[in-house]
C-alpha positions in Angstrom: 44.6 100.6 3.0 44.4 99.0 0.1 46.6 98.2 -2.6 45.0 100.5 -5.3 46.6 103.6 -4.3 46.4 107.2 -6.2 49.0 106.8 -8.8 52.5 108.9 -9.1 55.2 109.1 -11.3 56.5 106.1 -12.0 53.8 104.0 -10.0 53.7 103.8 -6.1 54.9 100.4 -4.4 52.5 98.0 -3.2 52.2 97.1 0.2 54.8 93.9 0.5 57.5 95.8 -1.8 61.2 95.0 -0.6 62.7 98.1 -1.1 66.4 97.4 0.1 66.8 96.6 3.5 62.8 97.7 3.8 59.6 96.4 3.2 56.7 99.3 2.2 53.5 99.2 4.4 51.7 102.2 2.7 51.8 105.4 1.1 51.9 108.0 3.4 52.2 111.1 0.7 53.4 112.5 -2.1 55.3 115.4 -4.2 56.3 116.8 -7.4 59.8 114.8 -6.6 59.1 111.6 -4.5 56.5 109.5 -3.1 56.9 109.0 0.9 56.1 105.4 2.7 55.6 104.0 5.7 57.9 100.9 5.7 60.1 98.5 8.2 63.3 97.5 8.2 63.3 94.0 7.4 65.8 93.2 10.1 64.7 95.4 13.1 61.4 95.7 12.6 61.2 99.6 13.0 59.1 102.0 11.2 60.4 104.3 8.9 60.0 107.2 6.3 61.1 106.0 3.0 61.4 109.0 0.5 61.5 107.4 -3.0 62.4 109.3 -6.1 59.8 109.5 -9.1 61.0 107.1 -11.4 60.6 109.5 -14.2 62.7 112.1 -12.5 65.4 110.0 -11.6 66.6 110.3 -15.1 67.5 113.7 -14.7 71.0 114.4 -13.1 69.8 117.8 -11.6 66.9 116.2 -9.8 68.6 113.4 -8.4 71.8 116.0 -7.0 69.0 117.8 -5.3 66.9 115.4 -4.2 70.3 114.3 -2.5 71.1 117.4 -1.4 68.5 117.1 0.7 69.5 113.9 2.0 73.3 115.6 2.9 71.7 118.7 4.3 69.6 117.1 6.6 71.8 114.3 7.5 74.2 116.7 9.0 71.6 118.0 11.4 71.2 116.8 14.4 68.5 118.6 16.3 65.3 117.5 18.0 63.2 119.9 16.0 64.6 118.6 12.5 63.3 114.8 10.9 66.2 113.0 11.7 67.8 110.7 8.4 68.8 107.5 9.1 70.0 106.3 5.4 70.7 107.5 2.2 71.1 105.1 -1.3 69.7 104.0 -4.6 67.9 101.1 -5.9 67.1 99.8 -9.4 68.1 103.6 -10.5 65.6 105.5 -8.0 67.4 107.2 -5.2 65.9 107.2 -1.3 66.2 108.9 1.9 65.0 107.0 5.1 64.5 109.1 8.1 62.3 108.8 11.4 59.0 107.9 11.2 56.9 110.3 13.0 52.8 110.1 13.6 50.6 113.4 14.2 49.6 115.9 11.8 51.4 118.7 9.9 50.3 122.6 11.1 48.4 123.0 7.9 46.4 120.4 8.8 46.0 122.1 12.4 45.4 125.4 10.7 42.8 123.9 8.4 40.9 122.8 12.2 41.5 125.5 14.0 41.4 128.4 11.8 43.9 130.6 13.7 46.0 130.2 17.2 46.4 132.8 19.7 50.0 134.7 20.4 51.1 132.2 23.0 49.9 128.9 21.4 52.2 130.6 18.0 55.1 131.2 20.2 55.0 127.5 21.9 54.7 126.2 18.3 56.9 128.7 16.7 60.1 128.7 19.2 61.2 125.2 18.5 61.1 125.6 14.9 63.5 128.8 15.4 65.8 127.0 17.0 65.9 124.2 14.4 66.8 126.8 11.9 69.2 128.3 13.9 71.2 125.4 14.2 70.5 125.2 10.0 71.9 128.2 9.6 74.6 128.1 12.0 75.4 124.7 9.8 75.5 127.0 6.8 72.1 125.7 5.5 69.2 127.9 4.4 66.4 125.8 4.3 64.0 128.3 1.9 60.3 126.2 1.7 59.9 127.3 5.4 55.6 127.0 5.3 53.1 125.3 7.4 53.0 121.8 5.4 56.8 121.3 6.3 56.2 121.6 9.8 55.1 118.0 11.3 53.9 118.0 14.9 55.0 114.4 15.5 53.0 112.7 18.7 55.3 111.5 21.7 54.0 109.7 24.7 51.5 110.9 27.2 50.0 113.2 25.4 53.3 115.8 24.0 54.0 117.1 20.8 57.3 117.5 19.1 57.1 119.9 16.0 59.5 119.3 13.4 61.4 120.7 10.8 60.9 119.0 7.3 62.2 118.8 3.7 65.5 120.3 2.9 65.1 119.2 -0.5 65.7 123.0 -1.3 68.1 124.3 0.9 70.8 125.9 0.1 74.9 126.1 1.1 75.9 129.5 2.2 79.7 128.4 1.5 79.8 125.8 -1.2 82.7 124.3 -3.9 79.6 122.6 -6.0 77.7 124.3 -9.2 74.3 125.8 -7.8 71.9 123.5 -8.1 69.5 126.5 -8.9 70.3 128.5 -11.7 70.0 132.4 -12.6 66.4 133.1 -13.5 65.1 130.1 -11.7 63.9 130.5 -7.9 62.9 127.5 -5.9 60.5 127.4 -3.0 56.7 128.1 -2.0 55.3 131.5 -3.8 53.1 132.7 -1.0 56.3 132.3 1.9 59.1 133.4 -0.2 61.2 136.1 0.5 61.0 139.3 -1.8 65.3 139.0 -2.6 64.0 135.1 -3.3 61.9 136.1 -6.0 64.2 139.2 -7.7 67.6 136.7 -7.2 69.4 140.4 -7.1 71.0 139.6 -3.8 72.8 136.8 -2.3 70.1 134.6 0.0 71.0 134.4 3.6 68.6 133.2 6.7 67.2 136.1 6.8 64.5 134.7 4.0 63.8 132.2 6.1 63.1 134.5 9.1 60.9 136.3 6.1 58.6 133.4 5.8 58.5 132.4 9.2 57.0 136.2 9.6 54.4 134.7 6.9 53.8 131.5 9.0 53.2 133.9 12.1 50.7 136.3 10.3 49.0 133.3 8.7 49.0 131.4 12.1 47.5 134.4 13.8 45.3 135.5 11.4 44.0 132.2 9.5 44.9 134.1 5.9 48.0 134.5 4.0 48.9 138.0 3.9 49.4 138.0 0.1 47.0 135.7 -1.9 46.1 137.0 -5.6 44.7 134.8 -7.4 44.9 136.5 -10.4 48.4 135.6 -11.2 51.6 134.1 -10.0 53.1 137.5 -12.0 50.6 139.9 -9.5 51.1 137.5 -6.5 54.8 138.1 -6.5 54.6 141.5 -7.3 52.5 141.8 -4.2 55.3 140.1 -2.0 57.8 142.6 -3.9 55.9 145.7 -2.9 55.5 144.4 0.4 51.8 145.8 1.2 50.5 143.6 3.2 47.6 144.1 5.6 47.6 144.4 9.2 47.3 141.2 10.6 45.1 142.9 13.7 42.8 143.9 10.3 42.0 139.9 10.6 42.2 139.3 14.0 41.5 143.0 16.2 42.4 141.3 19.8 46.1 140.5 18.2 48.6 142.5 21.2 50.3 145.6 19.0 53.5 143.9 20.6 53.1 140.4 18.7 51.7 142.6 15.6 55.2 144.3 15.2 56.7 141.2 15.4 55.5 139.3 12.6 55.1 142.5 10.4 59.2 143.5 11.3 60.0 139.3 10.2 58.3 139.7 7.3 59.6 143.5 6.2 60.0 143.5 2.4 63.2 145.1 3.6 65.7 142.2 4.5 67.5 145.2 6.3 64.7 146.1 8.4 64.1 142.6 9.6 65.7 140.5 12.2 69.2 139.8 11.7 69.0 136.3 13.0 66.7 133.7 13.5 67.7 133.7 17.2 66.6 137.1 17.4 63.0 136.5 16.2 63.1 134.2 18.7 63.8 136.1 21.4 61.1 138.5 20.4 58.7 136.0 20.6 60.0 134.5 23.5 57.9 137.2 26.2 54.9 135.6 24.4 55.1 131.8 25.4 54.0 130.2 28.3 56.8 130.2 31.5 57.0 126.8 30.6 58.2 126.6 27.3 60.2 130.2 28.0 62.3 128.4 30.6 62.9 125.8 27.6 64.1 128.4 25.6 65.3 130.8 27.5 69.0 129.6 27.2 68.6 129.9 23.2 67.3 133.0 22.9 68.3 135.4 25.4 71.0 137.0 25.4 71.1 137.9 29.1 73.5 134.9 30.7 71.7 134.8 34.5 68.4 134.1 32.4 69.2 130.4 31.7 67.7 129.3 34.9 63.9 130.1 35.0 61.8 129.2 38.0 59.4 127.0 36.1 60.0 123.2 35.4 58.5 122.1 32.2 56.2 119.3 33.6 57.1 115.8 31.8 54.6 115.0 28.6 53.1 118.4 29.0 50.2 118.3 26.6 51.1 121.8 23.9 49.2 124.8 24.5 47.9 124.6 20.7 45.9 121.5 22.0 44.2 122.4 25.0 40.3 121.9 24.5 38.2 124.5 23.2 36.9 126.0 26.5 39.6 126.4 27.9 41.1 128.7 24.6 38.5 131.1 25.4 39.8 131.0 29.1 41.6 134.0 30.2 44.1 132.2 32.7 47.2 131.8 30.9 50.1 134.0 32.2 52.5 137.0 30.4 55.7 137.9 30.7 56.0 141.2 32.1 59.5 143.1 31.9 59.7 145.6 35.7 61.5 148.4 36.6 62.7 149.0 40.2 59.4 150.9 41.8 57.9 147.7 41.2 59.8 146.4 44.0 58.8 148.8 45.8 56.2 146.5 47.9 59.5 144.7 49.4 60.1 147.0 52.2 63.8 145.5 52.7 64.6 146.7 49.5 63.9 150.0 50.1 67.7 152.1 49.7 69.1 149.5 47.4 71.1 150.8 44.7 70.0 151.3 41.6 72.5 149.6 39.3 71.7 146.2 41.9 68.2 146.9 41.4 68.6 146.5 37.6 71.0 143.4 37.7 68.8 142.0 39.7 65.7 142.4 37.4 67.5 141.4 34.6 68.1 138.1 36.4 65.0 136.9 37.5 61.4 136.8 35.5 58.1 138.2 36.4 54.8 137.1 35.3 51.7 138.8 35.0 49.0 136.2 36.4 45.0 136.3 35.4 43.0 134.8 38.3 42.8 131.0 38.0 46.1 131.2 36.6 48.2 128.4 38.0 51.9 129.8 39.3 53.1 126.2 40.2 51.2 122.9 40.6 51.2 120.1 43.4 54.2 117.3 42.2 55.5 119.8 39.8 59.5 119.8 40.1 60.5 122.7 42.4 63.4 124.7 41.7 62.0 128.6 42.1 60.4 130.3 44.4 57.8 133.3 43.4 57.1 136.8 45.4 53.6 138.8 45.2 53.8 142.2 44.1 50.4 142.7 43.3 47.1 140.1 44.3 46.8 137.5 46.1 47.3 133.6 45.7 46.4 130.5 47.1 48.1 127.8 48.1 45.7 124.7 47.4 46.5 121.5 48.4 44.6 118.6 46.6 44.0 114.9 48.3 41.7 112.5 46.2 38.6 114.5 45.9 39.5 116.8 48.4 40.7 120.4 47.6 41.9 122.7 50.6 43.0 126.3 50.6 46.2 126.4 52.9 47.1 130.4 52.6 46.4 133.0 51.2 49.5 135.2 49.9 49.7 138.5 49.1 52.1 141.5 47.9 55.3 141.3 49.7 55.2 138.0 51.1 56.7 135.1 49.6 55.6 131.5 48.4 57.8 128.4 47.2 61.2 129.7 49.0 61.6 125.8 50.2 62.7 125.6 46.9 65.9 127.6 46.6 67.3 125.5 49.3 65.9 121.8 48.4 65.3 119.9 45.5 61.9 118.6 45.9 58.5 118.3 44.4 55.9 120.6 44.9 53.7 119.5 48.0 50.9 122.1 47.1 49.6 123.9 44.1 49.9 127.8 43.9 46.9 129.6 41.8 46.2 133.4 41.2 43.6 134.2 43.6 42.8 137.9 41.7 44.7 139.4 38.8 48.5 139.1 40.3 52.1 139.9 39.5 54.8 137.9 40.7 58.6 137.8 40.5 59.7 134.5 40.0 63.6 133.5 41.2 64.7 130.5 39.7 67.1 128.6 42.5 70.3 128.2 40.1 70.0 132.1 39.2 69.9 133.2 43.0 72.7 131.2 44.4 74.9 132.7 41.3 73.6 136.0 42.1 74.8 135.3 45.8 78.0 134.0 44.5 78.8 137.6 42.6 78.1 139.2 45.9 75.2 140.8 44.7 73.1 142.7 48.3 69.9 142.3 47.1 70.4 138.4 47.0 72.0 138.5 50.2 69.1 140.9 51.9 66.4 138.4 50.5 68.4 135.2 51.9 67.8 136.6 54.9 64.2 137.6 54.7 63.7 133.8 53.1 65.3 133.5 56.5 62.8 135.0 58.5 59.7 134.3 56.4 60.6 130.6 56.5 60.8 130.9 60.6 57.7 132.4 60.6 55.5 129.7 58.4 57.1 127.4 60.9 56.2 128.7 63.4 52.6 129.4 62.2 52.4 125.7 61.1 53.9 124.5 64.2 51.3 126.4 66.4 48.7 124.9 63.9 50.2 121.4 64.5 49.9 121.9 68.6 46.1 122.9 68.1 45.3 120.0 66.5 47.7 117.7 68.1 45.8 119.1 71.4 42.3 118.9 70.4 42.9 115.4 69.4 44.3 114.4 72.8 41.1 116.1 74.1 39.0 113.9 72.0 40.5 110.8 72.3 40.7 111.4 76.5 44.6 111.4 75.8 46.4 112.2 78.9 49.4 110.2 78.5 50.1 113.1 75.9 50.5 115.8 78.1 53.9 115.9 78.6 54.8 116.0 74.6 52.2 118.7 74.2 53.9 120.9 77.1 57.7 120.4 75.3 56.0 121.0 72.1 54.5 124.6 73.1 58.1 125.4 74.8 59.7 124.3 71.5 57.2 126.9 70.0 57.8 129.7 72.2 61.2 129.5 72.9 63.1 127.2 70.3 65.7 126.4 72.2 64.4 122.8 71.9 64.6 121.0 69.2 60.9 119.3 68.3 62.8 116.4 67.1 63.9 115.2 70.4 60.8 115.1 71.7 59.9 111.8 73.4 58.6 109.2 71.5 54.7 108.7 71.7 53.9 105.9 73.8 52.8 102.7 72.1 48.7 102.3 73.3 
């Protein structure tokens, strides 16, 4: 880049500037308030985000106590999902914030490619950021310019994304000793994503206006449009958000799920009463909507259910984001749904047949079930195991992938089991499972069922022991299978010297009362 950058108030730094303890390497962006560079500490050699103050605003007390406010707001923060400040001073009369450097893109500028996201790609994007402002709020911070170009989806390695939580140079203490830094008659944030109380100041401003315009990010996010966006006026825009008649967003986008419609249009009620009371409940709301792995992320944070910490799915390491996946695969209906049961569902487990009810409902409420599309993957080969799934409705396959080989092991189907190693060992997947047809499974996350069989619960106990007995008989199946081929290989081969293994091995089979392991060794050839 070269030196002869856009100009901004008070002039930006060339590339070279010491700056403190930094030396600028470019302009990244700018505001109304300060000009932000990419520079490195002179000592360390690490990138950071320098935030500089306009010089011609650094004149005016009130500018400078916000633009540190934000520095003290976010400074107190620490949360993966909010930019992280590192230091905090002032040079030659401009005040600075340093904080992480990140590379990506912001969501307006994924927006702006895209055009609009489906419900789970939102949720993925959306659930991180709701936990961020949780722990805001929870902090006593109200962050207020919650919109699309304050949300940063900063690149880590192998592919993962990281969105993050920018600019508190607004936010506001909930409980604070100091004179407000925004005075009667004068509101502060984005008009399109501020709340309606934001914009009448009749009422004291809590999180729920930020759970207001994160109901605008999801309607814009789903739809592609802001759902109020005169341009007559600022007067008739706000007036607009004051009425609060926005447009369906399934008016934009008619494949939108009713379920994620109420949602957004609940988060973004003109009514504060009428909307969630929390962040963390909007979160949980959308939680049904992400993928299994990002709701076993999340499930601790949002649900309010304790035996739901623990869900059966690993999140693989540098999974690439679902908002990132290539185009074909967008329009690919294989992604799975959360789907909430009630005890006739279980009804294709014969051994639960005369449970009681009440277990029958604890036990639903600890475990998750997933409605899968076919192609849908329920678990993949390496993947960390530490669930194991049952088919109430389909069938799966388990595939096992070598090189450029792909073979179908089994084929599962309602009642039967897949994955129960896992509730007993802590190992890595030696086989992928995919959704053969449309299937529902109930997936049992290994942490959740042994506390289950801690309580005493009989349900947990009766499926211990049909893991029990549908573990003997895959071992016994595989076994068989391992005879056959061991047998048709000795045929083969002209092997007689392995007669005598073969013979212990079918009585280990048939009888197992001896232990394959003590078979003698094979003799050396």
């Amino acid at each position: 880049m070269s030196d002869e950058w856009d100009t901004v108030p008070g002039g930006p730094f060339p590339r070279g500037t010491a700056f403190g303890s930094y030396v600028v390497e470019e302009l990244i962006g700018e505001g109304g308030m300060a000009a932000v560079y990419r520079a490195r500490h002179a000592k360390l050699g690490r990138d950071v985000a320098l935030k500089v103050m306009h010089s011609s605003l650094a004149a005016s007390d009130g500018h400078v106590r916000r633009f540190m406010q934000e520095a003290r707001s976010a400074a107190s923060l620490k949360h993966p999902n909010i930019a992280d400040v590192t230091d905090v001073g002032e040079l030659d009369g401009r005040p600075y914030i340093v904080m992480e450097y990140l590379e990506g893109e912001s969501v307006a500028a994924l927006l702006a490619r895209r055009g609009r996201l489906t419900p789970l790609e939102i949720a993925d994007l959306v659930l991180p950021l709701v936990s961020a402002l949780g722990a805001a709020h929870n902090a006593g911070l109200i962050h207020r310019d919650i919109k699309p170009e304050n949300v940063f989806l900063a690149r880590e390695a192998r592919g993962a994304e990281r969105p993050v939580l920018l600019d508190f140079g607004i936010s506001k203490q909930l409980t604070s000793s100091e004179s407000r830094l925004t005075q009667v008659g004068q509101f502060v944030g984005t008009p399109y994503y501020m709340s309606p109380e934001q914009i009448q100041m009749n009422v004291q401003i809590d999180g729920r206006a930020d759970g207001y315009a994160l109901g605008v990010m999801l309607y814009e996010l789903a739809t592609g449009v802001l759902p109020y966006r005169s341009d007559q006026s600022l007067y008739v825009l706000l007036a607009e958000i004051v009425l609060g008649r926005a447009e369906p967003p399934s008016l934009h986008e008619p494949t939108l799920p009713p379920q994620f419609e109420r949602v957004v249009l609940r988060a973004m009620s003109c009514d504060r009463e009428k909307r969630f009371a929390t962040v963390e409940e909007l979160g949980s709301a959308l939680l049904p909507f992400a993928s299994p792995q990002v709701q076993a992320v999340w499930a601790d944070d949002f649900e309010d259910k304790p035996l739901l910490a623990d869900r059966p799915m690993s999140v693989p390491p540098a999974r690439m984001p679902s908002w990132r996946a290539p185009a074909a695969e967008l329009t690919r209906p294989a992604l799975p749904t959360s789907v909430v049961l009630s005890a006739p569902d279980l009804r294709v487990i014969p051994d639960l047949d005369g449970c009681p009810q009440a277990e029958l409902d604890t036990f639903l409420l600890a475990v998750g079930a997933f409605r899968y599309p076919a192609g849908a993957v329920l678990f993949e080969q390496g993947a960390e195991a530490d669930g194991c799934f049952v088919v109430l409705e389909g069938e799966v396959e388990i595939v096992r992938e070598s090189h450029s080989r792909r073979d179908v092991l089994a084929v599962i189907g309602p009642g039967e089991f897949v994955g129960q190693v896992a509730l007993v060992e802590d190992a890595l997947r030696s086989a992928s499972v995919i959704a053969r047809s449309d299937s529902l499974a109930l997936c049992i996350g290994r942490d959740v069922f042994h506390r289950l069989l801690a309580s005493g619960c009989g349900i947990a106990a009766q499926l211990q022991r049909m893991l029990a007995v549908s573990g003997i008989r895959q071992l016994r199946t595989a076994t068989r299978r391992l005879s056959r081929l061991l047998e048709e290989r000795a045929i083969q081969r002209d092997d007689t010297d392995q007669t005598p293994r073969l013979e212990r091995l079918r009585a280990a089979i048939s009888e197992w009362s001896v232990a394959i392991d003590t078979l003698p060794p094979r003799p050396d050839h």
